[in-house]
N, C-alpha and C positions, 0 to 999 in steps of 0.2 A: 360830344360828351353826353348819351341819352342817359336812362334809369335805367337801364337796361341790365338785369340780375348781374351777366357774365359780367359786363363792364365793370362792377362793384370786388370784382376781385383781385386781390392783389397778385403781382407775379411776383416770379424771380426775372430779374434782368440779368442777360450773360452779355459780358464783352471778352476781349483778350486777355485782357490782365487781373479783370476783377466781374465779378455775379453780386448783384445788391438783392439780397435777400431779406423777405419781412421779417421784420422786426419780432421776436417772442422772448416770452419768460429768460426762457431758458437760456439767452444769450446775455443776461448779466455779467456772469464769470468772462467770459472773453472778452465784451465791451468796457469790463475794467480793466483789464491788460492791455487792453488796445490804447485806453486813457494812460495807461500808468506808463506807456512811451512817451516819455517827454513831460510828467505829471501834466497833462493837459486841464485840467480841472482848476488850476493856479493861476489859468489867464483872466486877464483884469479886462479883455476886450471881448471875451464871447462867453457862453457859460458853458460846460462839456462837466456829465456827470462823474464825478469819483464816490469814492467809497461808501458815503455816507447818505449818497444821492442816487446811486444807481436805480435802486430798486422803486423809487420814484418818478424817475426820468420815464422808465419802460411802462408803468403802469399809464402813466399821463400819456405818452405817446398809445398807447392800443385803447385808452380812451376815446382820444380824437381817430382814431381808425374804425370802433363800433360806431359811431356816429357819423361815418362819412367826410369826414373832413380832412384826416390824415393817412398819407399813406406811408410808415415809415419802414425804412430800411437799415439791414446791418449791412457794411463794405466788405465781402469777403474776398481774398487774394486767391487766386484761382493754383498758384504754381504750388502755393502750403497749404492752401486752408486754411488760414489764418483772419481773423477777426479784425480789420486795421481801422474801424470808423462805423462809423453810422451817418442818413442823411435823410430827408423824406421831402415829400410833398404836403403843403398843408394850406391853411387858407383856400381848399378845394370851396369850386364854388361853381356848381355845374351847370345852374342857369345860366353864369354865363360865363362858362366853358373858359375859366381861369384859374392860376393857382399860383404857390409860391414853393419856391427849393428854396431849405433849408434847415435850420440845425445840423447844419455839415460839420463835422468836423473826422482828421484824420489824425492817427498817430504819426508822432517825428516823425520815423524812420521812414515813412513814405508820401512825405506832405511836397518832395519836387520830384516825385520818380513819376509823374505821368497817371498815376491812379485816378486824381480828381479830374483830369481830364475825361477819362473814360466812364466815370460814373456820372458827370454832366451832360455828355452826348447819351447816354443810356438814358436817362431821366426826360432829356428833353424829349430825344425819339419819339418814349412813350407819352409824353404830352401833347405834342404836336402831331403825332402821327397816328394815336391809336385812342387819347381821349377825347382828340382833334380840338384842343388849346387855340382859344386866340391871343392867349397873353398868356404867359408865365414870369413871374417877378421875384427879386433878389434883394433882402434887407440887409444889412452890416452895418456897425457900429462905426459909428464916425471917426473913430481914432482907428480902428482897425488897418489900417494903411494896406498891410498885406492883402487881405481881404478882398476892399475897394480895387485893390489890382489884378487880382487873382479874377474876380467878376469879366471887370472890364476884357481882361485877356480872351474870355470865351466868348466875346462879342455882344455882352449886351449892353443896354442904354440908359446912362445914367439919366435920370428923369429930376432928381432933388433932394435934399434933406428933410427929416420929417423933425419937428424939434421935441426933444422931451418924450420919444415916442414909447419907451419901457424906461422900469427901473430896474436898475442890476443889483442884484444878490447885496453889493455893498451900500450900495443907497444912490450912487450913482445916476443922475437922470440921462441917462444915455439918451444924443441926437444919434438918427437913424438917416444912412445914405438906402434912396430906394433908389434899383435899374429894375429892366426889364426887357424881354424878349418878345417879339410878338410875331403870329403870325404869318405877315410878308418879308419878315426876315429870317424867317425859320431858315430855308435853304441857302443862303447864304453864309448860316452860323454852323451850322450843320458841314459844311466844305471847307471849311478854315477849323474846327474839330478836328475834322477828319484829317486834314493834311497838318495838324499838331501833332496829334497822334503818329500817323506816320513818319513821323520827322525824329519824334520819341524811339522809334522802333530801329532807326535806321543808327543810331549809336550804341 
């Protein structure tokens, strides 16, 4: 993960079922529809922008993108072109070559249909493989139970509770579950992805 200009550029990731595309303005209108599946914005365990908050949300995120530290994404559905989520990298930290996935979130209608699987393998790929990651790590909210399981599923390693680590929107001192992925586990996490995925495909 050098300084290297190209390196500092974000792509489009393409998989089968979904391309995570940067994050812009102009994806407010769709990222509220995408929320407004399932009012996602109503959850008490993670914070996902709605209406009031959109136009916030995207500014904050392409902040932390001029400055290097974030690279965020919208989940686009490749079969519609459809808007179904957003997710990024952040906590970049290129000295030493680590970073964090998150502010995932998906609308309902597609939160078991195999999409988050393929935007995690997409994400790590280019972490581990092209900004050559020694660690990439995973925060969720301690009551998030979904969450916590959803992590664990794609192989990483729950390491601890951080206590009081944010305060949520209601004043909430959220404990924070941290995992992580590292390195010597990459291809291991990466084959058990891959045969999720395929396992997805074959129903």
């Amino acid at each position: 993960m050098s300084h290297n200009v190209s390196e500092l550029v974000q792509p489009t990731l393409v998989g089968t079922l979904v391309e995570l595309h940067p994050l812009r303005s102009e994806h407010a209108s769709g990222l509220l529809a995408a929320a407004a599946d399932g009012e996602l914005w109503n959850m008490s365990v993670t914070v996902v922008p709605g209406p009031t908050t959109m136009h916030a949300y995207i500014a904050s995120a392409l902040e932390g993108k001029r400055a290097g530290t974030v690279m965020p994404f919208v989940i686009v559905r490749r079969d519609t072109g459809a808007l179904v989520g957003s997710t990024r990298f952040w906590k970049i930290d290129r000295a030493n070559r680590k970073m964090e996935i998150g502010h995932t979130w998906l609308s309902e209608s597609v939160q078991r249909s195999g999409v988050n699987t393929e935007a995690k393998l997409l994400l790590l790929t280019h972490a581990f493989e092209v900004m050559s990651a020694v660690r990439v790590q995973f925060t969720t909210d301690e009551l998030n139970e979904k969450s916590r399981a959803a992590i664990l599923r794609i192989g990483a390693k729950q390491e601890g509770i951080v206590r009081h680590e944010r305060i949520m929107p209601d004043g909430r001192k959220r404990n924070s579950v941290r995992f992580s992925i590292i390195d010597s586990e990459w291809a291991d996490v990466k084959t058990l992805l891959l045969h999720k995925i395929a396992r997805s495909a074959a129903y």
